[in-house]
C-alpha positions, -999 to 999 in steps of 0.1 A, spaced: 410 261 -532 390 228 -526 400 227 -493 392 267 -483 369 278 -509 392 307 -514 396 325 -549 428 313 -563 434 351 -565 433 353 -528 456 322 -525 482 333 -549 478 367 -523 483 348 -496 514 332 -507 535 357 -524 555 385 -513 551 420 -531 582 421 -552 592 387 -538 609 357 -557 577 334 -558 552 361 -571 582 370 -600 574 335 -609 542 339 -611 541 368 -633 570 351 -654 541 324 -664 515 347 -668 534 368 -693 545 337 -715 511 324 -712 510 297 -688 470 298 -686 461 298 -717 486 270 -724 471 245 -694 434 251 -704 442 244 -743 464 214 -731 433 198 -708 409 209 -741 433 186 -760 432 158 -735 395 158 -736 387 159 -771 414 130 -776 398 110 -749 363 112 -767 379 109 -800 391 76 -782 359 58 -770 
């Protein structure tokens, strides 16, 4: 995304076959939360790293 200044949208597109193995995956992570979990898991990290100063 850096790199191109694609969407990650378009670059998760790009990369996975309709019905494929790698875009199963995908959707496995999404359904058990995968997002949510990385963003509260960087939250944490930051408000530890304040809480640290």
């Amino acid at each position: 995304m850096l790199e191109t200044g694609r969407h990650p949208g378009a670059l998760k597109d790009a990369v996975c076959s309709p019905g494929g193995a790698t875009i199963q995956g995908v959707r496995a992570l999404e359904a058990g939360g995968f997002r949510s979990a990385v963003m509260e898991a960087v939250i944490a990290a930051y408000e530890k790293s304040a809480e640290m100063k």
